[in-house]
C-alpha positions as CSV (number, residue, x, y, z in Angstrom):
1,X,6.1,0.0,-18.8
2,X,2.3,0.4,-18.0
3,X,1.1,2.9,-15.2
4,X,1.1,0.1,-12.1
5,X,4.4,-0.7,-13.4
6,X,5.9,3.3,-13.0
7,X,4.0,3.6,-9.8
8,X,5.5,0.7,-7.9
9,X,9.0,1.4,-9.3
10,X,8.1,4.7,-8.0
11,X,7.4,3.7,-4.2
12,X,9.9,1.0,-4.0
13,X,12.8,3.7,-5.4
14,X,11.8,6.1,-2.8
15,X,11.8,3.2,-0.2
16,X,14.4,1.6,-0.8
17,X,14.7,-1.1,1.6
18,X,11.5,-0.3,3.4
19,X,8.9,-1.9,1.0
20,X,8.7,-5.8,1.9
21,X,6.9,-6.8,-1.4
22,X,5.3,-4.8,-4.4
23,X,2.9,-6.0,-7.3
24,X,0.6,-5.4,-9.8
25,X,-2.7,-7.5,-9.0
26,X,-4.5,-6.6,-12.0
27,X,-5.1,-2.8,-14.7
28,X,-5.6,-0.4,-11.9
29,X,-4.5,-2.2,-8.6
30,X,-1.5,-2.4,-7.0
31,X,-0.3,-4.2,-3.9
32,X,2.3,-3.0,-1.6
33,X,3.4,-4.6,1.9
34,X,5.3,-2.6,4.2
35,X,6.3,-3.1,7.9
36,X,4.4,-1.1,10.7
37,X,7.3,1.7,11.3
38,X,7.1,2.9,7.8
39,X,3.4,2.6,6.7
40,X,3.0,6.3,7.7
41,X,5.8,7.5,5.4
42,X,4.6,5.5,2.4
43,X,0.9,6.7,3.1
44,X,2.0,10.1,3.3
45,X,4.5,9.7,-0.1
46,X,1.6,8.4,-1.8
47,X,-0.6,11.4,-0.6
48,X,1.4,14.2,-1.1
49,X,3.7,13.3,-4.1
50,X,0.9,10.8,-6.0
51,X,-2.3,12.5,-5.3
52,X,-4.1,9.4,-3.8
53,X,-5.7,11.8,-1.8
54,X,-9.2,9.8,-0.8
55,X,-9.0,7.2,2.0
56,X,-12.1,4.8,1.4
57,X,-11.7,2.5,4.1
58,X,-9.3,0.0,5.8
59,X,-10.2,-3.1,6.5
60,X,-8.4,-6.1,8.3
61,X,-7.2,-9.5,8.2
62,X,-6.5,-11.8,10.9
63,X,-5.3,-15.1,11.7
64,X,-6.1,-16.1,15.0
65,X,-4.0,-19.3,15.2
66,X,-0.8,-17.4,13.8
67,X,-1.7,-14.3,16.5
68,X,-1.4,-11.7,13.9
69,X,-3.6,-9.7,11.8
70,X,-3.3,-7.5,8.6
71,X,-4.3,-3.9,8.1
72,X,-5.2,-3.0,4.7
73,X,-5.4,0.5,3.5
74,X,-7.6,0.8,0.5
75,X,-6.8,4.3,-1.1
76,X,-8.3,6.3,-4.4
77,X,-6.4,8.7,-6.8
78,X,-9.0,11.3,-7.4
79,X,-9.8,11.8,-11.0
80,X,-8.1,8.8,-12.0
81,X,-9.9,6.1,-11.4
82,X,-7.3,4.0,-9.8
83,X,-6.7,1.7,-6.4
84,X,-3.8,0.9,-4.8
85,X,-3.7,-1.2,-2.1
86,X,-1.2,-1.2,0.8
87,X,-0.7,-4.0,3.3
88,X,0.4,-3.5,6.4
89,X,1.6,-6.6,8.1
90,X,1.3,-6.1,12.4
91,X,3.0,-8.7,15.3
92,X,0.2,-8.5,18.1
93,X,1.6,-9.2,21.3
């Protein structure tokens, strides 16, 4: 099992039923989608027990037609040269 492998069995233990879909995307990048109420947790998680300690940015998505949009929290490992990404999917009202 490679190192996105571990980490996404690693997340998706922790959050059991909280983590809506998990993958690898490619050697260093992982994608996670989560709902709105537990995208704190799982940043925090990934802070404090990974060391992805570097926010670079976030950046959204939107579909207009759909009336929703995408949040997507782009976050760096320090030291380790690695991604992941996290999706967090948001209703707009």
């Amino acid at each position: 099992m490679n190192y996105e492998e571990l980490f996404i069995q690693n997340i998706t233990g922790h959050f059991t039923d909280k983590i809506l879909d998990a993958k690898v995307k490619r050697k260093g990048r992982v994608a996670i989608r989560t709902s709105t109420e537990t995208i704190e947790a799982v940043l925090l998680y990934v802070k404090q027990k990974l060391g992805f300690i570097h926010l670079s940015h976030i950046s959204c998505v939107d579909w207009i037609e759909e009336n929703r949009f995408e949040l997507v929290y782009i976050i760096l490992a320090s030291g380790r040269r690695r991604s992941m990404f996290l999706f967090m999917l948001t209703l707009t009202v």
